[in-house]
C-alpha positions in Angstrom: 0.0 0.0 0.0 2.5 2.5 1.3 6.2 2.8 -1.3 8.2 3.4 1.4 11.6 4.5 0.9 14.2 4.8 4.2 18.3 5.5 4.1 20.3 6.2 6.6 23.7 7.1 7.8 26.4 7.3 10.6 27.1 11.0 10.9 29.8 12.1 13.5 27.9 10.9 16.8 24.4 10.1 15.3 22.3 8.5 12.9 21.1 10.2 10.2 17.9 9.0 8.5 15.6 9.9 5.5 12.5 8.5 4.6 9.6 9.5 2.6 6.3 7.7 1.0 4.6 7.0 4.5 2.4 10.3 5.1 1.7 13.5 3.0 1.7 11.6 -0.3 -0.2 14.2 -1.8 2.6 16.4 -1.1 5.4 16.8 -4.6 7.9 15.9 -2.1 7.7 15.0 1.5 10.6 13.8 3.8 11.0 12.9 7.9 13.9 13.6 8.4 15.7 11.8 12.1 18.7 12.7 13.5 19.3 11.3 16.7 15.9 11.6 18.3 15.0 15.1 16.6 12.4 14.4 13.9 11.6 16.9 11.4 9.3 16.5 8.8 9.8 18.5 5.4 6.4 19.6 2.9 7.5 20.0 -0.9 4.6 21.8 -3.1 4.8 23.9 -6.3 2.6 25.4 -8.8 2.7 23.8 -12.5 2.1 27.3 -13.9 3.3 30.7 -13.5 0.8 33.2 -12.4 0.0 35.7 -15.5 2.7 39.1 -14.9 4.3 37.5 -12.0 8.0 38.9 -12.6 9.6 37.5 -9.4 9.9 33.9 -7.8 7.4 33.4 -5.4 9.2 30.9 -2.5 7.7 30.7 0.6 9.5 28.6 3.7 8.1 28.4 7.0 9.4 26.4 9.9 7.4 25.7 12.8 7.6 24.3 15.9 5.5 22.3 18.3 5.2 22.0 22.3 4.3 18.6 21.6 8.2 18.2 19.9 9.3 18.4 23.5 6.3 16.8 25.4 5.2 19.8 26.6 1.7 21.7 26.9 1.3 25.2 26.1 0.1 26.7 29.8 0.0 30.2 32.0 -1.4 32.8 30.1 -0.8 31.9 26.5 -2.6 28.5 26.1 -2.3 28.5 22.4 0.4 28.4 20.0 -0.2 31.4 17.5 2.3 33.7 16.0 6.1 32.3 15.0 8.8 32.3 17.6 12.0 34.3 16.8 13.8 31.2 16.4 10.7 30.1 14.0 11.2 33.2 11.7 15.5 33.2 12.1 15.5 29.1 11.0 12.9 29.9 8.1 15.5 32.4 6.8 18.1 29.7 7.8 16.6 27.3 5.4 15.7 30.0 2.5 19.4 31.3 1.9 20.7 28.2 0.5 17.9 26.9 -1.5 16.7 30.1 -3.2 19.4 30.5 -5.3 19.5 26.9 -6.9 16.2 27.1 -8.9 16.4 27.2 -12.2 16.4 31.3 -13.8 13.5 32.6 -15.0 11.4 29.8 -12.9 8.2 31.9 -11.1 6.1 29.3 -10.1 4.7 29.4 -6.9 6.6 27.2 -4.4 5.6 26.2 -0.9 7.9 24.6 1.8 6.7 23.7 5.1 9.3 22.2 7.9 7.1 20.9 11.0 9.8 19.7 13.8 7.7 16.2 14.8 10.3 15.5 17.8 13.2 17.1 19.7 15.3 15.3 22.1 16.9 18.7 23.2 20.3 17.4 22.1 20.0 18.0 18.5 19.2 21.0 17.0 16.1 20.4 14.4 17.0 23.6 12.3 19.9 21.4 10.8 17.6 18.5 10.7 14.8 20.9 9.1 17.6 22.3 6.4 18.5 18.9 5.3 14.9 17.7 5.1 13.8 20.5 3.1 17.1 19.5 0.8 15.5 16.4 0.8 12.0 17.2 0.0 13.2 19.5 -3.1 15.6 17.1 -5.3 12.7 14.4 -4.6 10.0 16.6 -5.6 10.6 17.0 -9.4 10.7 21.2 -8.9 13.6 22.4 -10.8 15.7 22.8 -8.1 20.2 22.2 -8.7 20.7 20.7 -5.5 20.9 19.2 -3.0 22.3 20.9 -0.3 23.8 20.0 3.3 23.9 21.6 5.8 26.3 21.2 9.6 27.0 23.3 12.4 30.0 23.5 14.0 31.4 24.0 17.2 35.2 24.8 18.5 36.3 23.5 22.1 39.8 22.8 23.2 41.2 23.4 19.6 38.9 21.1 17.9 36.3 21.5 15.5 33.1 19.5 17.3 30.5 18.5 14.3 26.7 18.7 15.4 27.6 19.6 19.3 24.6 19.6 21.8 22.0 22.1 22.2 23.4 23.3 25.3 26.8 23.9 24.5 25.0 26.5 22.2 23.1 28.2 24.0 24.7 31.5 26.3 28.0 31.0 24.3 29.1 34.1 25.8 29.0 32.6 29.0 31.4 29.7 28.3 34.6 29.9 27.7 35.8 26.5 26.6 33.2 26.6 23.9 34.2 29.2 21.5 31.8 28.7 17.9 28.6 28.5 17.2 28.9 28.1 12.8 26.1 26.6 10.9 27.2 25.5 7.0 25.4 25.2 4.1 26.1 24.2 0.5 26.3 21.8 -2.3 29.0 19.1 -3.6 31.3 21.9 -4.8 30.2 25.1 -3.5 29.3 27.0 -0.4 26.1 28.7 -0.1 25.1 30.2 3.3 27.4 30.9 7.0 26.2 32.0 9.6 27.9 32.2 13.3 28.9 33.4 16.5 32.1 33.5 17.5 34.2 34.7 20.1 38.1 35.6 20.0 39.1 33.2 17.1 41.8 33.4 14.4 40.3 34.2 11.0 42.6 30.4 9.7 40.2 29.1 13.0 37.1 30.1 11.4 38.3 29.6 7.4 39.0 26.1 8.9 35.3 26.1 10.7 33.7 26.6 7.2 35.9 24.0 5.4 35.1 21.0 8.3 31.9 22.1 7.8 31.7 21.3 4.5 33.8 18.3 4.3 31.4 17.1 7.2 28.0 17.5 4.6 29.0 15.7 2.1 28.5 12.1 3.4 24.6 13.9 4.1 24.7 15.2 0.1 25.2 11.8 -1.2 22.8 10.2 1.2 19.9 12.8 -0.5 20.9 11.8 -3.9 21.1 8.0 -3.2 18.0 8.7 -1.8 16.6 10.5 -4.6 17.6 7.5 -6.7 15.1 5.3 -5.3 11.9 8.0 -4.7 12.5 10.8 -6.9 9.2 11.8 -9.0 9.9 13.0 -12.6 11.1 16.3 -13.1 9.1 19.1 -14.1 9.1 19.8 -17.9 10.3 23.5 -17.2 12.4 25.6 -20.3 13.5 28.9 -19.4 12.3 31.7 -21.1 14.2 32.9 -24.3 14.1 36.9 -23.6 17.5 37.4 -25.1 15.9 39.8 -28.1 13.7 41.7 -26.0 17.3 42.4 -23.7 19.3 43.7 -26.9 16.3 46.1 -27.2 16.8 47.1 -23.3 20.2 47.0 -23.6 20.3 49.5 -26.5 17.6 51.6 -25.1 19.1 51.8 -21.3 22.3 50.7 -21.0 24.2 54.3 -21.3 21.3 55.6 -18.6 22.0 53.0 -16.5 25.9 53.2 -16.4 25.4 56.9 -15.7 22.9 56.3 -13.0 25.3 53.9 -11.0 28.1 56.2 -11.2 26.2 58.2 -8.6 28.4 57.7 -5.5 24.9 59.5 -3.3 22.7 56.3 -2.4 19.5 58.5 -2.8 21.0 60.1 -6.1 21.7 56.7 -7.8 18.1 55.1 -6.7 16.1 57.9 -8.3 18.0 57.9 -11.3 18.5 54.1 -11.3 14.1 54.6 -11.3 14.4 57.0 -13.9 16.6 54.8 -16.0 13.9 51.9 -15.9 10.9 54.0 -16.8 13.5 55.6 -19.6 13.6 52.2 -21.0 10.3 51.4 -20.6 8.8 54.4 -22.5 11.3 53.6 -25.3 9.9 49.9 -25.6 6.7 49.0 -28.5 3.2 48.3 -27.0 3.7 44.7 -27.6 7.2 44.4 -25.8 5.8 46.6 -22.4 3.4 43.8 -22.4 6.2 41.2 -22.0 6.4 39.6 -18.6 9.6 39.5 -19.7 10.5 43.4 -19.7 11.3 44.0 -16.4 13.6 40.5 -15.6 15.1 42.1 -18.9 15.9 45.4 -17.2 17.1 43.8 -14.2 20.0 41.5 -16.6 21.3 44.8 -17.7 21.4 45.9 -14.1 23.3 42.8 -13.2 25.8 43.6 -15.9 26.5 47.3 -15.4 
């Protein structure tokens, strides 16, 4: 009834696990992701068309959190759970960074990610847990997405880099001296993507070597997504990126020597207004049928790119 797939891996102190196929099937990917016992379980959905004059890519990730994760029950004067922590909103960013730049250019369909945390043994962190889920979810889910990603954090105690260390050598780093780095990593096979950390009184070789462990340590987790994409992976989305490249001659010809003159403003309020000017410059100099383009203004915003 239920085509279950389930890898897992030994990763520094833990065990990592993947599996997907159990629960939100109607989902285009879906992933519980376990690390120790911190459960996270990552949503995949996507829109198969564009909406009409959308010029931007509409990604939305939200992470959430549970009392339930914990055991608890929301009590005193707040009973309910209602608007997202800080922590909620910071680890939704978190996950965003790394992921938004890997879709495919000029893809604007609507995309949805949802990252529940299911369990948290208060040892392991579920935002790493959620970032690798999510990872998960995407290269299963057929969305055009160039991933995976991993994702580590790192600690530094005694002159030695600690991979994954325990939510309570984290928290009030100030406050403790022997441990020194609080680094979370993310990235692909080849590449780094996002760093983010907290650190106190460390060489700048100490933290180049932080982000290098870091990403020596996600690789084993990379391969584990793609071997599991292997076995569970839905087709991919038939997606071609839009061909604007005549319509961006036309902008180019029209704008270009505005828009070189407009970033030569060293005044930040100077270059923004004429940077505005330049755009509606170009726009006013385009035919009818090319100001209807939905491709105009990801035009404009290539020749920004290259001035």
């Amino acid at each position: 009834m239920f085509n279950v797939t389930k890898k897992s891996i030994q990763w520094g102190e833990e065990t990592l696990s993947l599996e997907t196929g159990k629960v939100a099937r109607q989902a285009d990917g879906s992933v519980i992701a376990t690390l120790g016992e911190t459960q996270v379980m990552a949503n995949v959905t996507f829109a198969r068309k564009a909406k009409p004059g959308q010029d931007f890519f509409p990604l939305t990730v939200h992470y959430q959190e549970k009392y339930y994760a914990a055991g608890k029950v929301p009590g005193g004067f707040f009973k309910r759970e209602a608007r997202p922590s800080e922590k909620e909103t910071l680890t939704s960013r978190l996950i965003d960074r790394p992921i938004r730049p890997l879709f495919v250019d000029g893809f604007r369909n609507e995309v949805l990610v949802m990252a529940t945390v299911l369990s948290c043994d208060l040892v392991n962190d579920p935002d790493i847990v959620a970032m690798i889920a999510v990872s998960a979810a995407l290269t299963i889910s057929g969305v055009p997405f160039m991933g995976p990603i991993g994702a580590a954090r790192v600690g530094f105690t005694a002159g030695k880099y600690v991979l994954n260390p325990a939510m309570d050598d984290m928290t009030q780093l100030r406050m403790k001296p022997e441990q020194r780095l609080d680094l979370v990593i993310a990235g692909t096979k080849d590449a780094v993507m996002m760093v983010e950390s907290e650190a106190y009184e460390l060489t700048e070789d100490e933290m180049l070597g932080a982000v290098v462990f870091g990403h020596e340590q996600m690789q084993p987790v990379i391969d584990l997504i793609m071997e599991f994409a292997e076995d569970s992976a839905n087709e991919p989305f038939d997606f071609t990126p839009p061909d604007f490249s005549a319509l961006y001659t036309k902008v180019k010809t029209a704008g270009e020597a505005l828009m070189r003159a407009a970033f030569a403003l060293r005044d930040k309020q100077e270059r923004t207004t004429a940077i505005d000017a330049a755009v509606q410059a170009i726009i006013a100099k385009m035919s009818d049928e090319d100001q209807a383009d939905p491709n105009l203004y990801p035009a404009i915003k290539q020749l920004e790119s290259a001035v």
